[in-house]
C-alpha positions as CSV (number, residue, x, y, z in Angstrom):
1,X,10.0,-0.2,33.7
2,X,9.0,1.3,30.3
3,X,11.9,-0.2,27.1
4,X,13.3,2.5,25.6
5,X,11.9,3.6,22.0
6,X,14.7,3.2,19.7
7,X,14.8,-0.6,20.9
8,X,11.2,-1.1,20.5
9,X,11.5,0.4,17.1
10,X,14.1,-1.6,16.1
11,X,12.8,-4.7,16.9
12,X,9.4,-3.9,15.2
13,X,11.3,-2.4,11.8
14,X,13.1,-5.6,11.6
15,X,9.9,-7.8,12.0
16,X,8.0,-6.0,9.6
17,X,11.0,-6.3,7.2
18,X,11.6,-9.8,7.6
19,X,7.7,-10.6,7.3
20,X,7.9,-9.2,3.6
21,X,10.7,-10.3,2.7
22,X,9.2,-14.1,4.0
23,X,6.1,-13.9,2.5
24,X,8.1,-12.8,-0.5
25,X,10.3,-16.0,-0.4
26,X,7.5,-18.8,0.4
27,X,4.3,-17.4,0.1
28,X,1.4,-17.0,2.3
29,X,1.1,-20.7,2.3
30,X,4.2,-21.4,4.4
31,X,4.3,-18.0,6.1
32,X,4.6,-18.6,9.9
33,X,5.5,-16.7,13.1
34,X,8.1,-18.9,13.6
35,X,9.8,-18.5,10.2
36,X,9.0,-14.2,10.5
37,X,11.1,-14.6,14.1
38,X,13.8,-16.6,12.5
39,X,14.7,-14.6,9.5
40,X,14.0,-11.1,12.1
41,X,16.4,-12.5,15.1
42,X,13.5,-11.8,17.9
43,X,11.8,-14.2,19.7
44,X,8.1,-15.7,18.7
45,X,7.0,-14.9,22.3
46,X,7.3,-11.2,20.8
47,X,5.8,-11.4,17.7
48,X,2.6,-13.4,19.3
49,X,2.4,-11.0,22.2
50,X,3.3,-7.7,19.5
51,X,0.8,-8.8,16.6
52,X,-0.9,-12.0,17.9
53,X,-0.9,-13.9,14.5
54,X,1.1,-14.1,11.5
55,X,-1.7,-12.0,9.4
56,X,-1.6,-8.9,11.7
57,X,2.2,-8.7,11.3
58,X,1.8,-9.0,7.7
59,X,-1.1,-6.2,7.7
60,X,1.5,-3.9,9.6
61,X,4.1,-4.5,7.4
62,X,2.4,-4.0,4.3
63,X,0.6,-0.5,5.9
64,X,3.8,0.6,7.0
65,X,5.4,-0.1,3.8
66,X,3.0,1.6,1.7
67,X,2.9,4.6,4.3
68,X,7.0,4.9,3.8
69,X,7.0,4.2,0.0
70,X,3.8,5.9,-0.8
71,X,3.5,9.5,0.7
72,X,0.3,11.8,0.3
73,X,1.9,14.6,-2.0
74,X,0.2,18.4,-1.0
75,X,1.3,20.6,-3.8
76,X,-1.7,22.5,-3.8
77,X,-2.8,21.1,-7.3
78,X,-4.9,18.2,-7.5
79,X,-3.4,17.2,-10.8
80,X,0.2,17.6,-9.8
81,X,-0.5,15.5,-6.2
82,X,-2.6,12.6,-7.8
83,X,0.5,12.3,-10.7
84,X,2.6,12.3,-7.9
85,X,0.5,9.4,-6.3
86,X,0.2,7.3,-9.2
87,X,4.4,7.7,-9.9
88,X,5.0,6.8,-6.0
89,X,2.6,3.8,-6.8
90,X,4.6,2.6,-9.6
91,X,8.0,3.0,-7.9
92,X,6.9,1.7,-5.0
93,X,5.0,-2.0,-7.1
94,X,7.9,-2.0,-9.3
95,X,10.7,-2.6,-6.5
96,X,11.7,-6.7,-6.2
97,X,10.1,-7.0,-2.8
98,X,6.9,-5.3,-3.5
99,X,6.0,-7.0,-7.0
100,X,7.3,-10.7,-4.8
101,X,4.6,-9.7,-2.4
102,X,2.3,-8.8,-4.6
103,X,2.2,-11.6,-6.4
104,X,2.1,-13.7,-3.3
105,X,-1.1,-11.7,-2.1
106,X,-2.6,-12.1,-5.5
107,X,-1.7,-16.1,-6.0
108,X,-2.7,-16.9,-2.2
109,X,-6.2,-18.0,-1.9
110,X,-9.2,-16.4,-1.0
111,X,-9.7,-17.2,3.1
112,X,-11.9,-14.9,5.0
113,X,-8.5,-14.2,6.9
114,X,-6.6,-13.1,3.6
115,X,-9.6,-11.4,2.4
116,X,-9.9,-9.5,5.9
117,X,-6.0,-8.3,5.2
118,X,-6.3,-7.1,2.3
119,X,-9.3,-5.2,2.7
120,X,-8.2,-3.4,6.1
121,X,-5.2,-2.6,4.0
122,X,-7.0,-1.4,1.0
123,X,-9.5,0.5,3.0
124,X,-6.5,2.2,5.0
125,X,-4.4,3.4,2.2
126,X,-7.7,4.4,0.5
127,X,-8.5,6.7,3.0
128,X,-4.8,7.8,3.5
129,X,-4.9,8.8,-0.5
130,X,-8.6,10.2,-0.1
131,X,-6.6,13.1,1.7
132,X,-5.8,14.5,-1.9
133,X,-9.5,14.3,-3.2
134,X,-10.7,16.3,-0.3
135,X,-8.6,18.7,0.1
136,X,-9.1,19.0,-4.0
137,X,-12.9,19.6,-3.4
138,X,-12.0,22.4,-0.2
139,X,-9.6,24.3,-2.9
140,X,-13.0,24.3,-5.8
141,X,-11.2,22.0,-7.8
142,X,-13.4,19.1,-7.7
143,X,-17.1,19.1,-7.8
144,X,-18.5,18.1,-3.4
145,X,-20.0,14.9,-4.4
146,X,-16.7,13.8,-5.6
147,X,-16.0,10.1,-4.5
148,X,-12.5,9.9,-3.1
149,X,-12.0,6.3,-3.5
150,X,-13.4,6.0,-7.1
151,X,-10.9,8.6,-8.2
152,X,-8.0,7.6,-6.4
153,X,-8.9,4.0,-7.7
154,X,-9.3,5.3,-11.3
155,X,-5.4,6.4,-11.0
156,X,-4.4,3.0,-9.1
157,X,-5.5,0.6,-10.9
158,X,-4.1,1.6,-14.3
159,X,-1.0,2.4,-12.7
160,X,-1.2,-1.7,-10.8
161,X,-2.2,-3.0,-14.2
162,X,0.7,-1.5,-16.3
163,X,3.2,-2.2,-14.1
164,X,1.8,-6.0,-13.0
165,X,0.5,-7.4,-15.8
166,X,1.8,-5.4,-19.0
167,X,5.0,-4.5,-17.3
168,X,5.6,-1.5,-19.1
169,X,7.1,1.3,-18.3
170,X,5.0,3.9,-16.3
171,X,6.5,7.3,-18.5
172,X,5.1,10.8,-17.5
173,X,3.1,11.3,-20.6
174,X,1.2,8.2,-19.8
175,X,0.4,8.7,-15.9
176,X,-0.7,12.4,-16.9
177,X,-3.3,11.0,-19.3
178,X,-4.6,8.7,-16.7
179,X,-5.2,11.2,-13.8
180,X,-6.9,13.7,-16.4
181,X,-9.1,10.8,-17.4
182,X,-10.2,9.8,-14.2
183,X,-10.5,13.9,-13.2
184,X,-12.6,14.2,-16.5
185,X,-14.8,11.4,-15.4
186,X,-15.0,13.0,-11.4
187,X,-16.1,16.2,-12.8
188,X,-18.4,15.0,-15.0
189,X,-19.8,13.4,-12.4
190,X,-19.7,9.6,-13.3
């Protein structure tokens, strides 16, 4: 007999919650199963059959975070959607749990395991943001050879980096600079 969805959904929500806020709280060094199922209220048995290790519950919660907190904006402008990208992106990095996370992602060392996470991660929401690029180039507004990634990467970084590191504030002014940089550079073909 099939469970019923809003139970399944549920339970997964609240894993994927509790994994982020654990890996928030002790870093990736003491992040277990068993800790994720303790602060989330289900079972280990579910998580191990669910996810099958600690890193793919961490690799769902960070994708479905970033899908929830980070939406592909379609206004029809490429300038408007990649400003509306880059301010989702700083919202999203400057909330408690995200720049905790971060920082635990960024201080946790290098294993091929980690390294594996974060680039299925990176390579996921780099496609899901690529979206905007394309549908840019369909509309004439940037040149075919146009490299999605490099461009949504020229509006990401600045945007991690100011927020992160410089921890200043992320004003309008300054995120429409950025993007018309980095749509400068696309179109000039660098």
């Amino acid at each position: 007999m099939k469970r019923p969805g809003g139970r399944t959904a549920r339970v997964r929500d609240s894993v994927l919650e509790a994994a982020l806020e654990e890996l928030a709280a002790v870093g990736w060094g003491s992040l277990s199963i068993e800790r994720i199922a303790e602060r989330s209220g289900v079972h280990k048995t579910t998580l191990y059959r669910r996810w099958g290790s600690v890193d793919q519950v961490v690799l769902d919660a960070l994708i479905q975070r970033g899908a929830e907190e980070i939406p592909i904006p379609d206004t029809g402008d490429v300038v408007t959607d990649l400003i509306a990208l880059g301010r989702s992106i700083a919202t999203s990095i400057s909330e408690p749990i995200s720049r905790s996370v971060a920082a635990a992602a960024i201080g946790a060392s290098d294993t091929s395991s980690i390294r594996q996470l974060a680039d299925t991660f990176w390579s996921e929401r780099f496609e899901s943001a690529g979206v905007i690029v394309t549908r840019a180039v369909e509309r004439g507004q940037l040149p075919p050879e146009t490299e999605p990634n490099h461009l949504v990467e020229g509006i990401a970084a600045p945007v991690w980096f100011r927020v992160m590191v410089s921890r200043l504030p992320v004003a309008d002014g300054w995120l429409a600079g950025i993007v018309h940089t980095a749509l400068a550079s696309a179109r000039a073909n660098i």
